[in-house]
C-alpha positions in Angstrom: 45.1 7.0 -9.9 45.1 8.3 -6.4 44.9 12.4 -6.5 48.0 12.2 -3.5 50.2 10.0 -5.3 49.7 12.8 -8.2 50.3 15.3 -6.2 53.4 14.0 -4.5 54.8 12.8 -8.2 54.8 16.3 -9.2 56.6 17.9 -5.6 59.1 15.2 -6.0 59.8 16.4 -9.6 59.8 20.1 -8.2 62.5 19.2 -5.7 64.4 17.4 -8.0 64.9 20.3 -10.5 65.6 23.0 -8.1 68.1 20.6 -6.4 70.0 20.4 -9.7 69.2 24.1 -10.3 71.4 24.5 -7.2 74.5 22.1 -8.2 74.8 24.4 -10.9 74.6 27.6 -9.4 77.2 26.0 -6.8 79.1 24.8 -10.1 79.0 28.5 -11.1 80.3 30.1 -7.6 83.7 28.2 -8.4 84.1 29.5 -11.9 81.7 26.8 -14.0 80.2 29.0 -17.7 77.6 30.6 -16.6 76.2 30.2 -20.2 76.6 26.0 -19.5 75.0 26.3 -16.5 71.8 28.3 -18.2 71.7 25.8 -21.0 71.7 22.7 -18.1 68.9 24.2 -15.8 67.1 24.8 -19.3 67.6 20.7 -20.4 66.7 19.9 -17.1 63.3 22.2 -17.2 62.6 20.5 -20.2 62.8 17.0 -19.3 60.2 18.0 -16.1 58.2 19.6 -18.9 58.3 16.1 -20.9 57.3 14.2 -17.8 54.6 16.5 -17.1 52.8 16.0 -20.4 53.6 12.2 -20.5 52.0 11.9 -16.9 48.9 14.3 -18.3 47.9 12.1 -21.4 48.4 8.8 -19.4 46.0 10.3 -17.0 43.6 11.2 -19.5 43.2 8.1 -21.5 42.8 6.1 -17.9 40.3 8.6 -17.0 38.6 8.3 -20.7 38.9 4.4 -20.6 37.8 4.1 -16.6 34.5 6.3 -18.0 33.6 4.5 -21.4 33.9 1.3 -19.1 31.6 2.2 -16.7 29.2 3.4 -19.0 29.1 0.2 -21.1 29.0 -1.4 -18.1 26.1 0.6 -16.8 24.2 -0.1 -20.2 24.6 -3.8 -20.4 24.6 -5.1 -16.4 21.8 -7.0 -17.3 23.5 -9.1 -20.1 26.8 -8.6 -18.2 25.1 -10.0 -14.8 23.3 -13.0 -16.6 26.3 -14.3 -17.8 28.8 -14.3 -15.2 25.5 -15.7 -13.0 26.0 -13.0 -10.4 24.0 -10.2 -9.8 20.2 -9.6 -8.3 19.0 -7.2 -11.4 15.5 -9.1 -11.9 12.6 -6.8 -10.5 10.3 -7.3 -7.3 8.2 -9.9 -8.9 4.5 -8.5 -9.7 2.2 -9.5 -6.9 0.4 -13.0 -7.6 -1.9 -15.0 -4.9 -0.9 -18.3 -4.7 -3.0 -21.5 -2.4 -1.2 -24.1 -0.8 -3.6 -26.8 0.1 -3.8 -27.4 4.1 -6.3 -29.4 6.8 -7.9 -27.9 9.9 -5.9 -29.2 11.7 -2.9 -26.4 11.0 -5.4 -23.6 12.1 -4.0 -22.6 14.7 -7.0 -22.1 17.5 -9.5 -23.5 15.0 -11.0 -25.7 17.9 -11.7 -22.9 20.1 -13.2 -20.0 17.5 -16.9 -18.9 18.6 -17.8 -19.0 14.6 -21.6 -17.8 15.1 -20.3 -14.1 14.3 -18.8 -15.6 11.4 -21.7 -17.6 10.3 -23.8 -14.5 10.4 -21.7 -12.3 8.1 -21.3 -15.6 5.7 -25.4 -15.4 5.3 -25.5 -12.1 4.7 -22.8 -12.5 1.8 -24.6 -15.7 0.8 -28.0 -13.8 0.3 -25.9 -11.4 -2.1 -23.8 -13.7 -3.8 -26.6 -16.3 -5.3 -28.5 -14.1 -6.9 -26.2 -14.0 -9.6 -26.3 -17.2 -12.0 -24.7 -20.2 -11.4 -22.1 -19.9 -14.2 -20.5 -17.0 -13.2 -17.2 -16.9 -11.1 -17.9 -16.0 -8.0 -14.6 -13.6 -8.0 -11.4 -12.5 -10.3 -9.5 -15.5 -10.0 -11.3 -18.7 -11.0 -9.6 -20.9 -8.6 -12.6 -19.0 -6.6 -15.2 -21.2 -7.6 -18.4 -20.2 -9.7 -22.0 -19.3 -8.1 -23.0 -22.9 -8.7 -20.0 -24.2 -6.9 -21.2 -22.3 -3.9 -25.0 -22.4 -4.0 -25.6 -25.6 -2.1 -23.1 -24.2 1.3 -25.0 -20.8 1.1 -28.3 -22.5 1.2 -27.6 -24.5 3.8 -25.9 -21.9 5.8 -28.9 -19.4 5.3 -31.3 -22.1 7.2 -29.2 -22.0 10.3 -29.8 -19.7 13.3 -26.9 -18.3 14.0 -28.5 -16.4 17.2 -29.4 -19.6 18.8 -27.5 -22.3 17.1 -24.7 -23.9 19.1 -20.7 -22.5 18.5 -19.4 -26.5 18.4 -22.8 -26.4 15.3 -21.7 -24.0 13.6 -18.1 -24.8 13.4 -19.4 -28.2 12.2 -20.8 -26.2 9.2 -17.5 -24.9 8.1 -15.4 -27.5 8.7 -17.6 -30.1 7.0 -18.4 -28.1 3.9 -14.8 -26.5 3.0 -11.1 -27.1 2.8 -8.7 -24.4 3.7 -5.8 -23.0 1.7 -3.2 -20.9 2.8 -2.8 -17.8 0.9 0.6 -16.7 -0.4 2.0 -13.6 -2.0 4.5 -15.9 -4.7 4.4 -18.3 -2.0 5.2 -15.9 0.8 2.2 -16.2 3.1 2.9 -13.5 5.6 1.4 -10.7 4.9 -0.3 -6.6 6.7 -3.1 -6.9 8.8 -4.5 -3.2 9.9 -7.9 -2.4 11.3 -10.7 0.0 10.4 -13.6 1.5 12.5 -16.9 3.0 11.9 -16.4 6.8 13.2 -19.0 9.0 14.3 -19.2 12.4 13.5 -20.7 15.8 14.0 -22.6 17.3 11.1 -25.5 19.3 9.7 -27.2 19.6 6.4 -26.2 23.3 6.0 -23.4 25.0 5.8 -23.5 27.3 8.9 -21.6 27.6 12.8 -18.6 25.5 13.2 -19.8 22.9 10.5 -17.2 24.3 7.4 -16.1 20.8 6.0 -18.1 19.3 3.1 -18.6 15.4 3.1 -18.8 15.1 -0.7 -20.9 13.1 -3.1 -19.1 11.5 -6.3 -19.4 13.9 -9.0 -20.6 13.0 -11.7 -17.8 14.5 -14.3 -15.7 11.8 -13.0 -15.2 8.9 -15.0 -13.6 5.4 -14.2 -11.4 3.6 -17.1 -10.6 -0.1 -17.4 -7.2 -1.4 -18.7 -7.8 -4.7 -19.0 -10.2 -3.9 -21.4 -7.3 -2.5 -23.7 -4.4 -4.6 -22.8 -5.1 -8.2 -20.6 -2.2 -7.9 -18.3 -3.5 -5.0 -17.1 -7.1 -7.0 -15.6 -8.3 -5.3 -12.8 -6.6 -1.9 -13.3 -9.0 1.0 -13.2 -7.5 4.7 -14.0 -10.1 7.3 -12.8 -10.1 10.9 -14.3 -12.1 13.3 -16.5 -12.8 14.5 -19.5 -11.1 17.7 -20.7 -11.8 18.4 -24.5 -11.0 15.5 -25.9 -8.1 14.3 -23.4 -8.7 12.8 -19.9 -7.0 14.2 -17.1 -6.4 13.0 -13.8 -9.0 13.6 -11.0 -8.9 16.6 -9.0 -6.4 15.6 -6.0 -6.9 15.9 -2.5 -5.3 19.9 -2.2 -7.1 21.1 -5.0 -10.9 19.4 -4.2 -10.3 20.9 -0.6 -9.2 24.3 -2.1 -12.6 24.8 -3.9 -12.1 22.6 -6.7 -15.7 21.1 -6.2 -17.5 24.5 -4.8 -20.8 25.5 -6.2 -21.4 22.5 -7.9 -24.4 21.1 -5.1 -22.1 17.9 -4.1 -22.3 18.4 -0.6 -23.8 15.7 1.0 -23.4 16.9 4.7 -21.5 19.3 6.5 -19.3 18.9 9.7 -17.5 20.9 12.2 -14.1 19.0 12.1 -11.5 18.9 9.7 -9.5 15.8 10.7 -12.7 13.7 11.5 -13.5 14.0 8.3 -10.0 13.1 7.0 -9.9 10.1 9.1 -13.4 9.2 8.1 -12.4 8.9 4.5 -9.6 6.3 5.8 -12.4 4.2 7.4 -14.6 4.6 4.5 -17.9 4.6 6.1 -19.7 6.2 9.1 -22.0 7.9 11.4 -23.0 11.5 11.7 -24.7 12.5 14.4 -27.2 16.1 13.2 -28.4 18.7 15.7 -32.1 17.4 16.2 -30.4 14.0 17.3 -31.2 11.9 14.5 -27.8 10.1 12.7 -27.1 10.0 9.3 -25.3 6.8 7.8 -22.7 7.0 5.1 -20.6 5.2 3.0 -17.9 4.9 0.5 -19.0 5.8 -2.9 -15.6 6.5 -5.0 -12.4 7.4 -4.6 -10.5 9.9 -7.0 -8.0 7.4 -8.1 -5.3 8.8 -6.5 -3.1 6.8 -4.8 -3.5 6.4 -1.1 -0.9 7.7 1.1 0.2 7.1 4.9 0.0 10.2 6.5 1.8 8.4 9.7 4.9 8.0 7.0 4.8 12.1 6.1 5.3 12.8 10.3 8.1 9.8 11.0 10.2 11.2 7.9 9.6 14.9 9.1 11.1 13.6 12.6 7.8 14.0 14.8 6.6 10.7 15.2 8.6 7.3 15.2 7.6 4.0 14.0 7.2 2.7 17.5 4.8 5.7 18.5 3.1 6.2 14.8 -0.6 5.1 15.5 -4.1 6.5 14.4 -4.4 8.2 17.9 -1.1 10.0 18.2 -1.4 11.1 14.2 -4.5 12.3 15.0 -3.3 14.3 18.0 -0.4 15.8 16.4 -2.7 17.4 13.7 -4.8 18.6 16.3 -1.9 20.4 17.9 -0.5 21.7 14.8 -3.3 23.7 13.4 -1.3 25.5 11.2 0.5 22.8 9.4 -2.7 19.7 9.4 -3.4 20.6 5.9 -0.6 20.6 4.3 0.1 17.2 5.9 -3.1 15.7 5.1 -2.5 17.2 1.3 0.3 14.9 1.3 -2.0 11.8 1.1 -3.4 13.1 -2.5 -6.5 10.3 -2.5 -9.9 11.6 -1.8 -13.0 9.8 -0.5 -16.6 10.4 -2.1 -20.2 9.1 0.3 -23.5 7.9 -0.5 -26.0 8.4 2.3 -27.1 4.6 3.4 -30.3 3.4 4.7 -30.4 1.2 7.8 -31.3 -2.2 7.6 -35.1 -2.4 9.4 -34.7 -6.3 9.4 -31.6 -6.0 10.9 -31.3 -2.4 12.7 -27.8 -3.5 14.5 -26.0 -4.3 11.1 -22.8 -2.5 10.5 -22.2 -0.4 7.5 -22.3 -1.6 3.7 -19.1 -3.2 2.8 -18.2 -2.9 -0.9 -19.9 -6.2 -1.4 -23.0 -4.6 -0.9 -23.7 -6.6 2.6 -23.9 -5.3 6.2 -20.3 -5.6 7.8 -20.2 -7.6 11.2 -18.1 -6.5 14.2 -15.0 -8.1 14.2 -15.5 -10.4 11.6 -15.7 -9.0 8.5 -12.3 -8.6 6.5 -11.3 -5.9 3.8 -8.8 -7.5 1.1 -8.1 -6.7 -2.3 -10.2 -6.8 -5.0 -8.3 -7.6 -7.8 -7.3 -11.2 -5.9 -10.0 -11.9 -3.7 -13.8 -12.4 -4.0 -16.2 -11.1 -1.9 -18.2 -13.3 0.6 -15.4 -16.4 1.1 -14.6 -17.2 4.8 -11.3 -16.5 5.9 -9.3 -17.4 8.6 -7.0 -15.1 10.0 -4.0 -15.9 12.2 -2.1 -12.6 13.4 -2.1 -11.3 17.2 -3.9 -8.7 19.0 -3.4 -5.1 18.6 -4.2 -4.5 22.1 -2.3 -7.2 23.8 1.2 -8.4 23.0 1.0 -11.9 23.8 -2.4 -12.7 22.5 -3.6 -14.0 19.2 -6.3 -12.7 17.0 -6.8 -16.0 15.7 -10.4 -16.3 14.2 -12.8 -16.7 11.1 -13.6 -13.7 9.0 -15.6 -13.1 6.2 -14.3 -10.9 3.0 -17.0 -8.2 2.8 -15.1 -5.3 2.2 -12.1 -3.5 0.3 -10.2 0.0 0.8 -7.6 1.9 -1.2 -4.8 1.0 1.1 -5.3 -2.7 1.4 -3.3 -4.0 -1.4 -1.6 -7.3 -2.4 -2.8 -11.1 -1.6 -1.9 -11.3 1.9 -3.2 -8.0 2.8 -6.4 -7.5 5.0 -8.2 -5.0 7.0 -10.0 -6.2 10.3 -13.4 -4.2 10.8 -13.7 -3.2 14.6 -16.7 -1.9 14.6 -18.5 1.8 15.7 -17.1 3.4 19.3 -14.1 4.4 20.8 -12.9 1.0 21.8 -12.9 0.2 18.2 -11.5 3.2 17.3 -8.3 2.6 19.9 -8.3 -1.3 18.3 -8.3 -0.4 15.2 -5.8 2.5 15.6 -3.2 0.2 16.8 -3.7 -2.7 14.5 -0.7 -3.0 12.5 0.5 -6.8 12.4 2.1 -9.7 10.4 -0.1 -12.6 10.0 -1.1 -15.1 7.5 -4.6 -16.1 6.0 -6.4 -18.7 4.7 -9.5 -19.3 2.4 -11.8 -21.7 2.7 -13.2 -23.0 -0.3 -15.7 -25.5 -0.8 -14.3 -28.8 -0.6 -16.4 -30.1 -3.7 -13.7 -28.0 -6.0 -9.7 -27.9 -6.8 -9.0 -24.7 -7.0 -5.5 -26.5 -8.8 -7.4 -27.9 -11.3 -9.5 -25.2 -12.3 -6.4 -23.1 -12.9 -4.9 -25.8 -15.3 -8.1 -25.8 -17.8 -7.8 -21.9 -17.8 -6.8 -20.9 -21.4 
């Protein structure tokens, strides 16, 4: 019941007793018994008095019934919802990659693609991928293919010359050895395409001068556990943590590890003079550091400690000082720079933390990028990052988004899936590699666009039927 129409019940019964409170006093003035008039004002007080207590208890049971229906209600929406057939109470569907069979001919700038670049990185995966035996699937999802399935396009691909074979050649190769699929999340096929660079840095072995931020090796308390080993719809789920007596504990986080959590324990792989490079080069996941006498020390990702990653860029839109239309790497960057006294505590906020292994340069092939998580040497602007627990590593994929740098031009091209980050989740995810220098560094820092992707498998297998015979 509405609180005014309460409230105005109640003055109207007010006014309605003292206005026969006055006929009587009126009634008395002319000689009325005073003792008549008493007994009437006290009848009529009553009867308000009834009212009030009758109004009171209706208002309580509605109040009582209004809040038992709600809460049953509340407890059985889902049963209630199903049966009336009205209702959205199902949850977001758990991510699931899905292929829809296509042709070359719906790629969009297929035809014009220089795929040499891509060809390269695809015999660099290649050389990985067949040393395994032929029987094992080449990835988690056995619509992938197994080694055997693969080994006749890898050894044909790794007797090319992709430095002096022809671009119309080497799109031949592809196009005459695989079909394409378009990926979907649940049949959804657009999907987050970022970019990541390889950073350089300033460093030294020592702790000394304005070097005072430790690159970190992975310790070796930490421990990595596998779900799916304990329950099968949990495949592909890893918790990491450590051992505490006989409980495991989560990982050290991000505040603590930079608070000391780590010190004195001989895990410092290099020193370097800047706070936020180092934060950033833990986003990138590999890099250069260049030491005083000159000479540059490669790294790479080693572990993470199983926190989950979190957008800085999303910490300074909600706190009001960037927007979504200005959020990029370069202006997050300079806003910590220019707030000294609050970077930490908003780089805390993203609690995953980034462990390095010192890598060794390729002597066959000095120019290689850094290792991808595959294991391989990542190519400039054609290797892709995706997620692990959907993708395997070394299938060609074409990409169709548009460019970071120019509005009305595509990034439409072949990639190769070499790599894999913390923040690159779901089927239709992927993160483009740039490359080392500050043009990549400004591509990659504004790379944040909807696309679609497709795999190309070889076109000896259906990916459709090898799903069906899966138990």
């Amino acid at each position: 019941m509405d609180l005014m129409a309460v409230v105005g019940f109640d003055y109207r019964l007010v006014k309605h007793v003292f206005g026969q409170s006055r006929q009587i006093v009126e009634m008395g003035k002319h000689g009325s018994n005073h003792l008549a008039g008493s007994d009437r004002i006290l009848q009529i007080a009553g009867f308000a008095l009834k009212r009030r207590l009758v109004l009171s208890r209706l208002l309580s049971f509605i109040a009582v019934f209004i809040g038992a229906t709600g809460a049953l209600v509340w407890l059985f929406w889902t049963d209630i919802a199903g049966f009336v057939g009205w209702g959205e109470v199902s949850e977001k569907p758990a991510d699931a990659l899905t292929l829809s069979a296509t042709d070359f001919n719906h790629l969009d700038g297929w035809q014009s693609d220089d795929m040499r670049g891509s060809l390269k990185a695809f015999q660099r995966s290649c050389a990985a991928m067949i040393k395994r035996s032929d029987d094992r699937d080449i990835g988690p999802d056995p619509r992938m293919g197994t080694v055997g399935d693969w080994r006749g396009l890898c050894e044909t691909a790794l007797a090319l010359e992709p430095d002096t074979i022809r671009k119309e050649d080497a799109r031949t190769f592809f196009q005459s050895g695989f079909k394409p699929w378009l990926v979907g999340n649940n049949d959804d096929p657009e999907g987050l395409f970022t970019g990541y660079f390889e950073p350089e840095l300033r460093g030294n072995l020592t702790r000394e001068g304005p070097f005072q931020t430790a690159i970190y090796l992975k310790p070796d308390d930490m421990v990595s556990i596998d779900l799916g080993a304990f329950r099968e719809d949990l495949n592909g789920t890893t918790l990491v943590g450590r051992i505490e007596g006989k409980n495991v504990k989560p990982y050290y986080d991000r505040a603590a590890i930079e608070n000391g959590a780590l010190a004195g324990r001989d895990l410092e792989l290099v020193w370097v003079d800047d706070a936020i490079d180092a934060f950033f080069l833990q986003i990138q996941g590999s890099g250069r550091v260049v030491l005083p006498d000159g000479s540059v020390l490669r790294i790479g990702y080693a572990a993470t400690n199983g926190h989950p990653y979190f957008a800085i860029g999303r910490e300074l839109i909600e706190r009001g000082e960037l927007t979504r239309e200005t959020v990029s790497l370069q202006t997050i960057r300079q806003w910590l720079s220019d707030h000294p006294d609050q970077a930490a505590d908003v780089m805390n906020t993203n609690a995953s933390f980034v462990f390095f292994n010192p890598l060794k340069t390729d002597p066959d092939d000095p120019d290689a990028g850094p290792l991808g998580s595959q294991g391989v040497p990542l190519e400039t602007g054609r290797s892709l990052a995706l997620d692990r627990r959907f993708h395997a590593m070394g299938v060609p994929i074409w990409l169709e988004t548009d460019d970071a740098m120019n509005a009305d031009a595509r990034f439409h091209r072949l990639m190769v899936a070499q790599d894999t980050g913390g923040a690159i989740r779901g089927p239709v995810r992927g993160d483009i590699f740039f490359g080392p220098g500050e043009d990549a560094a400004l591509h990659a820092g504004h790379m944040n666009r909807k696309g679609r992707k497709f795999v190309l498998l070889p076109a000896s297998i259906d990916p459709v039927k090898l799903a069906e015979v899966q138990p």
